[in-house]
C-alpha positions as CSV (number, residue, x, y, z in Angstrom):
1,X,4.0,28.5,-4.7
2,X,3.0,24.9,-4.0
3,X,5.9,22.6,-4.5
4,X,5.9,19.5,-6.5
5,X,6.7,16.0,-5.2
6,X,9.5,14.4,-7.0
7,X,9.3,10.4,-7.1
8,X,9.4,8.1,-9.6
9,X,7.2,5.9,-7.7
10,X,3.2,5.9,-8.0
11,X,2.5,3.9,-4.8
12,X,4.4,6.2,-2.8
13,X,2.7,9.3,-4.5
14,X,-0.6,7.8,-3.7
15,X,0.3,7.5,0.1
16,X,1.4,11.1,0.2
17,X,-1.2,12.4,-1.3
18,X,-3.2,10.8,1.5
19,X,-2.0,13.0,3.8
20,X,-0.7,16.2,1.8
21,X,-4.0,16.1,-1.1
22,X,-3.7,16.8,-4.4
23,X,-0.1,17.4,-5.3
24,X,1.5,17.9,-8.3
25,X,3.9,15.1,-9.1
26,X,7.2,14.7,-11.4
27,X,8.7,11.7,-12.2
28,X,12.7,12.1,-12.0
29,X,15.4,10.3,-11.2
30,X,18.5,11.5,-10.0
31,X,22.6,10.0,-9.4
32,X,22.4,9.0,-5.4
33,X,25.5,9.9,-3.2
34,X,26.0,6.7,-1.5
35,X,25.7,7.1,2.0
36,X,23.7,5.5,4.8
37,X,22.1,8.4,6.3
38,X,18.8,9.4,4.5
39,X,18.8,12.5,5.1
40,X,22.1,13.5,3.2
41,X,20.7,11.3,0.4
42,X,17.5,13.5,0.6
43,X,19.4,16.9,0.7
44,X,21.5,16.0,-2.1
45,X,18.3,14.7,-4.9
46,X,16.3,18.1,-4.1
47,X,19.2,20.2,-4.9
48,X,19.9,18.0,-7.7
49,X,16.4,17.9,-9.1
50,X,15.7,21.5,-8.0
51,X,18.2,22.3,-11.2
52,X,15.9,20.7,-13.3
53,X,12.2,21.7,-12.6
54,X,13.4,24.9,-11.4
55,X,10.5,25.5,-8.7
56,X,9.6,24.4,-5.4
57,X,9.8,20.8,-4.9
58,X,9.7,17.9,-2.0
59,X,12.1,14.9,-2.3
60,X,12.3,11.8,0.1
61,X,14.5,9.2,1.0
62,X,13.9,6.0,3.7
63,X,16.7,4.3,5.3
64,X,16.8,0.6,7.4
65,X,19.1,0.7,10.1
66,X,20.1,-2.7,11.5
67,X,21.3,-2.7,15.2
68,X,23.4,-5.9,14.6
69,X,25.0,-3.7,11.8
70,X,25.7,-0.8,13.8
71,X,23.0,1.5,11.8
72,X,24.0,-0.4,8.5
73,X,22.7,-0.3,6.0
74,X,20.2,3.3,6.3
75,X,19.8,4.7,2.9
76,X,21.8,1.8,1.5
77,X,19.0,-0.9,1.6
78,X,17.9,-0.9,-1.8
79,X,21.7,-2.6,-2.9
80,X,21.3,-5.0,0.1
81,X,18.2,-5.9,-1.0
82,X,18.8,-6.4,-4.8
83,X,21.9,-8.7,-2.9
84,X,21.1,-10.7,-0.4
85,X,17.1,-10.3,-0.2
86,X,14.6,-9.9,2.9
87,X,16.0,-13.3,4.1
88,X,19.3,-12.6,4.0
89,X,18.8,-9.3,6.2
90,X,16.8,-12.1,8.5
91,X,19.5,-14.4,8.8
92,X,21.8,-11.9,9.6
93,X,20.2,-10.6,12.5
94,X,19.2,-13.7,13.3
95,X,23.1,-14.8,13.3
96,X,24.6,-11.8,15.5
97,X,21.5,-12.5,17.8
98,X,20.6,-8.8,17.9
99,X,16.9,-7.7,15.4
100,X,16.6,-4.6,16.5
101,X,15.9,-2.1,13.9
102,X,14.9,0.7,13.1
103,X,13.5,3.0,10.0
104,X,13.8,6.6,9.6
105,X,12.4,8.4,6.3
106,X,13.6,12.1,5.5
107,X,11.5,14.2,3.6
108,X,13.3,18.0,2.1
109,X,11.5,21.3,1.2
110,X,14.1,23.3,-1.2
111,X,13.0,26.1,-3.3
112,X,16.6,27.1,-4.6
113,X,17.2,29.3,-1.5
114,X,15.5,27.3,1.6
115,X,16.4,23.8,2.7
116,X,14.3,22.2,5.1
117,X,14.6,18.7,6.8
118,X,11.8,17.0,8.5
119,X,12.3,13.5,9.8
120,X,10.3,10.0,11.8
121,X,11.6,7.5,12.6
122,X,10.3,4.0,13.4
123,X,11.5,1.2,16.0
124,X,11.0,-2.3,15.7
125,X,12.4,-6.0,15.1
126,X,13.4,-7.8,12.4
127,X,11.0,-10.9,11.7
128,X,12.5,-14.7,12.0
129,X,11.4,-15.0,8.1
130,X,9.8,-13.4,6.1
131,X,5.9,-14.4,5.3
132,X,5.8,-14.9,1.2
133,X,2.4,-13.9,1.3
134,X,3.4,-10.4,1.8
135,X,6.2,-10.4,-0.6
136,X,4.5,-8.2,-3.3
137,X,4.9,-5.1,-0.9
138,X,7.5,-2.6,-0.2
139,X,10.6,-5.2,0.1
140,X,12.0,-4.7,4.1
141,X,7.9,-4.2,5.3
142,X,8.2,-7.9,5.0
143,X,10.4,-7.9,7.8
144,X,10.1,-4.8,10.2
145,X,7.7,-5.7,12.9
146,X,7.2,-2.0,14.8
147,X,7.5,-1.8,18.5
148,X,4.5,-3.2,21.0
149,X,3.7,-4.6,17.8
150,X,3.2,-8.5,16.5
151,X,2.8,-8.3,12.8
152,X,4.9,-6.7,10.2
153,X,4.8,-3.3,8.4
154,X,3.5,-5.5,5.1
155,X,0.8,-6.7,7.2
156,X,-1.0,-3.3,7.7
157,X,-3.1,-2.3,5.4
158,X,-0.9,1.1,4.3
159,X,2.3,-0.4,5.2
160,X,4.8,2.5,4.3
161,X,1.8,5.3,5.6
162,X,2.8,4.7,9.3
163,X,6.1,7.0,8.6
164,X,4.6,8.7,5.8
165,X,1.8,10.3,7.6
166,X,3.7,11.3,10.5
167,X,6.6,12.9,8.5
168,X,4.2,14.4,5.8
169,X,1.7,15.8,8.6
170,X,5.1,18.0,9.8
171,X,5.6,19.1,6.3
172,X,2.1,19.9,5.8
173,X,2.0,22.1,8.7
174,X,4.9,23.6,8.1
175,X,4.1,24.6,4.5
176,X,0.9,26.0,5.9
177,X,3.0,28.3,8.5
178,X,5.3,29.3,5.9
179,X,2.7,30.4,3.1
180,X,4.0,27.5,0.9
181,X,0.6,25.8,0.8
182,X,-2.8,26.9,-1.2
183,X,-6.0,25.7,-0.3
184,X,-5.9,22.4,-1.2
185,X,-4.0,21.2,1.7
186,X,-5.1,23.6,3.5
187,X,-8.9,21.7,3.1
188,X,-7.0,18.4,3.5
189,X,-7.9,16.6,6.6
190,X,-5.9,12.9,8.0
């Protein structure tokens, strides 16, 4: 059976459905365990939503990890965020003298039996500032400038797909090698 992508967020359903095609989507939202790591976060809402649609699903979860930080604050950004802003994760780095970041997004197959982890990451910098111009997009994409790279994530034109696709093209595959996937993404090309 084809499993269903659990988000409450359209934009994010759009991007997937870039890569994956048509998917079915259900807008839930689940009690986070706080941790930093995004993958526990992500293990912990599919068996959590699992118990309420009852079928084959796909959850995600995306995590900022400051080197300045030591890996702070992963799946914790959205609380850092909502307190100190894209600035204040600027001036921080910019006050320990060390941007270096780095993203990693965790995406989980569970059908009530099977759990399965795929995971990307992403290296980069953290901007000086953040450009205001850009500040209508995914919060930290103002911020993260990817490696060999001079612009921010914000500043391509599907910010958030540069994990996404990567990540989703594993899970794709996978559901194809595993008989999870019908023929619409088996027709879906990138």
């Amino acid at each position: 059976m084809f499993p269903i992508l659990v988000t409450s967020n359209a934009k994010k359903a759009d991007e997937i459905k870039l890569v994956l095609g048509p998917i079915k989507t259900v807008a839930l939202s689940t009690p986070e365990i706080q941790s930093t790591d995004e993958s526990a976060v992500a293990i912990d809402k599919a068996k959590k939503a699992y118990k309420i649609v009852k079928r084959p699903l796909l959850v995600e979860d995306v995590g900022l990890h400051l080197d300045c930080l030591k890996g702070f604050p992963g799946a914790l950004i959205k609380p850092l965020l909502e307190t100190v802003g894209v600035e204040g994760i600027c001036s921080v780095a910019g006050k320990l003298k060390n941007r270096g970041v780095w993203a990693g997004i965790s995406v989980v197959f569970y059908d009530g039996k099977t759990t399965k982890l795929f995971t990307q990451r992403i290296y980069g910098t953290i901007a000086a500032n953040t450009n205001r111009k850009y500040l209508y997009k995914f919060d930290w994409n103002t911020i993260f400038i990817p490696k060999n790279r001079s612009k921010t994530l914000a500043e391509f034109p599907i910010s958030s797909l540069i994990l996404r696709k990567a990540v989703y093209t594993k899970v794709r595959l996978w559901l194809q090698k595993n008989n999870q996937a019908d023929t619409r993404i088996k027709k879906q090309t990138i």
